[in-house]
C-alpha positions in Angstrom: 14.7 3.0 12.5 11.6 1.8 11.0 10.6 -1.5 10.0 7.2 -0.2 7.8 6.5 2.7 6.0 3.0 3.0 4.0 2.1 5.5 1.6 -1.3 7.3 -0.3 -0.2 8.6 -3.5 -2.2 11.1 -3.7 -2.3 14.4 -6.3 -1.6 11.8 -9.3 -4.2 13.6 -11.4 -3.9 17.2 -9.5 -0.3 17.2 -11.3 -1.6 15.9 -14.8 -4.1 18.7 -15.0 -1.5 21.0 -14.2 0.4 19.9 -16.4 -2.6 20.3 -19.2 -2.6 16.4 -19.5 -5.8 14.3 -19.2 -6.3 13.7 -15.5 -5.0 9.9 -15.3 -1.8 10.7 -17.4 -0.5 11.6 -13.8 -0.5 7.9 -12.2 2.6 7.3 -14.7 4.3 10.3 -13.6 3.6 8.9 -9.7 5.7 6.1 -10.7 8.9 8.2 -10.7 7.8 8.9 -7.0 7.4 5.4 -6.6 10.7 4.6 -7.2 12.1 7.0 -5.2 10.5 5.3 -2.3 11.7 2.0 -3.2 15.0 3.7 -3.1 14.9 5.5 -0.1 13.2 2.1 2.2 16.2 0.0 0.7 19.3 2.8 1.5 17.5 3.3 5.2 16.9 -0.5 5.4 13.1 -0.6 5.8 11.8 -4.0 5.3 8.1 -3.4 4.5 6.3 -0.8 2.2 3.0 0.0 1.4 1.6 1.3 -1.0 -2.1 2.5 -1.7 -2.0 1.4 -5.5 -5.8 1.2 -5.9 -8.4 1.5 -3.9 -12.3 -0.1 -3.9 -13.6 3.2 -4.1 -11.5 3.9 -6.6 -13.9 1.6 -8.8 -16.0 4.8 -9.0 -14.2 6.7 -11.1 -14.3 7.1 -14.9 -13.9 3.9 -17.3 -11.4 5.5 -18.9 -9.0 6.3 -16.2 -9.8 3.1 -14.5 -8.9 0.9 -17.9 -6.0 3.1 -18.2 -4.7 2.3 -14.4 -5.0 -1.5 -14.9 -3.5 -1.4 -18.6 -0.5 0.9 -17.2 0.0 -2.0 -14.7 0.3 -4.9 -16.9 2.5 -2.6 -19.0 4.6 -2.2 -16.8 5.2 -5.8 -15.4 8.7 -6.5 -17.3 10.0 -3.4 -16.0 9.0 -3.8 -12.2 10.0 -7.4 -12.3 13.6 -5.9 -13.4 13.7 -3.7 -10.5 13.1 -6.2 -8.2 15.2 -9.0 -9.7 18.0 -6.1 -9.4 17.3 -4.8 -6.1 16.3 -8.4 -4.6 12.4 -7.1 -4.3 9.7 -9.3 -3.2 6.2 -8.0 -4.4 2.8 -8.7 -3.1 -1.2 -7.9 -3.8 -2.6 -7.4 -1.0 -7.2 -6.7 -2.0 -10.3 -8.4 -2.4 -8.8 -10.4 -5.6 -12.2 -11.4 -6.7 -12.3 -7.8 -7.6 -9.1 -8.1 -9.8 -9.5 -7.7 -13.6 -9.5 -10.9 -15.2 -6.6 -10.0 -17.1 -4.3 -8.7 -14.3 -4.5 -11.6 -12.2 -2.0 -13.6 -14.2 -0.2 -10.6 -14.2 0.0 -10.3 -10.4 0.5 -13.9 -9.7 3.4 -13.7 -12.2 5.0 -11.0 -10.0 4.2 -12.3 -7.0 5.6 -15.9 -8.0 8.8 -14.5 -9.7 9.7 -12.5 -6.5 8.7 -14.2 -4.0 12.4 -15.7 -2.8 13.3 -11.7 -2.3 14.5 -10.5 0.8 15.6 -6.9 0.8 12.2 -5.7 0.9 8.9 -6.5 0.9 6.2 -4.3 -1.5 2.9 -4.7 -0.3 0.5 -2.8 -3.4 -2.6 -2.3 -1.8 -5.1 -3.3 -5.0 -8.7 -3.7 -4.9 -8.0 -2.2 -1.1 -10.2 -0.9 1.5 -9.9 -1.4 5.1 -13.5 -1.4 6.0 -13.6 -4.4 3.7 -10.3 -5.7 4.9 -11.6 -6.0 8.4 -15.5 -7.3 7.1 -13.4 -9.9 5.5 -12.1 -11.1 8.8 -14.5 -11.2 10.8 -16.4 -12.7 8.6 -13.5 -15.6 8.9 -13.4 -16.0 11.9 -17.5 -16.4 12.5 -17.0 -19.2 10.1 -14.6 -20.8 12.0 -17.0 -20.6 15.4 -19.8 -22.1 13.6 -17.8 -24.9 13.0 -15.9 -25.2 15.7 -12.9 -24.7 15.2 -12.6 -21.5 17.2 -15.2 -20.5 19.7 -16.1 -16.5 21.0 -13.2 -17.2 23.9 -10.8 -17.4 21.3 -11.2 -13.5 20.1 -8.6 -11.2 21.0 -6.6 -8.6 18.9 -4.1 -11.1 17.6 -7.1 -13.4 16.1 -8.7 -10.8 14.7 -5.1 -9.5 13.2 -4.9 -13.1 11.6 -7.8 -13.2 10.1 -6.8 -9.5 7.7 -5.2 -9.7 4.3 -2.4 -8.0 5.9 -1.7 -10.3 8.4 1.8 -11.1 9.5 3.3 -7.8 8.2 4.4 -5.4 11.0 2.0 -2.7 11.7 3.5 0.8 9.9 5.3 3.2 12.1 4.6 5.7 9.5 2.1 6.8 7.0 3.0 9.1 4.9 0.5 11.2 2.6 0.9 13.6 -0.7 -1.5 15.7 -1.8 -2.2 17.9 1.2 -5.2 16.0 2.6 -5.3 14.8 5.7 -7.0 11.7 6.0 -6.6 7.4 5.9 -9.4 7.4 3.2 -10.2 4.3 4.1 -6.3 2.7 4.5 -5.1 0.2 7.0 -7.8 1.7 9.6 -6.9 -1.2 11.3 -2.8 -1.3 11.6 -2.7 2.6 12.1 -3.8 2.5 15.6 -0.3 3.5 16.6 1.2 4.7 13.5 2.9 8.5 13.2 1.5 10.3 10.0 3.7 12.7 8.3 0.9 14.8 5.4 3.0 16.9 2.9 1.1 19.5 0.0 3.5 18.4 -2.7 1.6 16.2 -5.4 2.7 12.2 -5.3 4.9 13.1 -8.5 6.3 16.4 -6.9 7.7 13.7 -3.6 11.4 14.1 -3.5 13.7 12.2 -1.5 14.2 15.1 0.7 10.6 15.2 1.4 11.1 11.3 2.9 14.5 12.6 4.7 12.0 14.8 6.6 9.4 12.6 7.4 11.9 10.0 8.4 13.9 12.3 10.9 10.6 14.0 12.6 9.6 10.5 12.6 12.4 9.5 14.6 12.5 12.5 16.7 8.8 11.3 18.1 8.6 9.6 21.8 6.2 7.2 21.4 5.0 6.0 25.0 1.9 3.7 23.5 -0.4 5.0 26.7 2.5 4.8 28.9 
């Protein structure tokens, strides 16, 4: 079994216009999908999930959808903090929070506070995200810590450098999985994935049924993964 499963939600706005809608109408349909996930990690007992909930780039797109993603967040607060007080979720940001609206970070911290005693598992939402960043932001750490002596260029190996990321401590993911039927990280946990097994499916994030992640799981576990041996 798996200890980590990450997800990109990707087709969010694919599905809206399909449906007719305005593009970002779709990121509340993904929460459905979202669930599901949450569902499926805690019947298969996978402790860790990730989840590519905004990205830097992501900055780029319209005012409108990007005001609508942060409001649908703090909308839905109360109802995810439910969730996890009922299924004993614990819920962290995981970003560049200088980047985090002003008005979310209470928000998060509230979430993040309110959950944090949780066991069953952990949801990592990858906000104000990019990996590139991720891993400028450690080693910019850790040349910090060499100029003032606290560490010195002896000291680097892949574990310091794995300290020194925002996701430090959480167990690299054994699978990434990836709607949308693109087949790239875009940028996700470039780091982490070096030995990760990626599972890319053409249904939309909202169209992701538990089947789907039945699939994924089993060819998954059906993998011999020799890590160069």
């Amino acid at each position: 079994m798996i200890k980590h499963l990450a997800c990109i939600q990707d087709g969010n706005r694919r599905f809206a216009q399909s449906k007719g809608w305005l593009p970002w109408y779709g990121h509340r349909e993904g929460i459905k999908a979202t669930v599901r996930v949450v569902d499926f990690c805690l019947e298969n007992n996978i402790r860790y999930l990730s989840l590519y909930t905004f990205s830097i780039e992501n900055f780029r797109r319209s005012f409108e959808e990007v005001k609508y993603l942060f409001q649908m967040i703090e909308d839905e607060a109360e109802e995810t903090l439910k969730m996890c007080r009922e299924k004993n979720i614990q819920i962290k940001f995981i970003g560049d929070r200088t980047l985090f609206p002003k008005t979310l970070v209470p928000v998060c911290e509230r979430l993040e506070q309110e959950t944090k005693d949780n066991t069953a598992l952990l949801i990592n939402m990858l906000f104000c995200y990019g990996a590139r960043q991720e891993l400028t932001h450690g080693v910019k750490e850790i040349i910090k810590k060499i100029r003032s002596g606290e560490l010195s260029e002896d000291d680097i190996n892949p574990e310091l450098v794995e300290q020194h990321l925002w996701l430090h401590g959480i167990p690299e993911p054994e699978l990434i999985i990836r709607t949308g039927g693109v087949k790239r990280l875009s940028n996700f946990l470039l780091y982490q994935a070096a030995y990760s097994e990626f599972c890319f499916f053409d249904c939309l994030w909202p169209e992701l049924t538990a089947e789907h992640l039945h699939d994924a799981l089993t060819n998954y576990l059906a993998q011999k993964r020799n890590f160069g041996t």
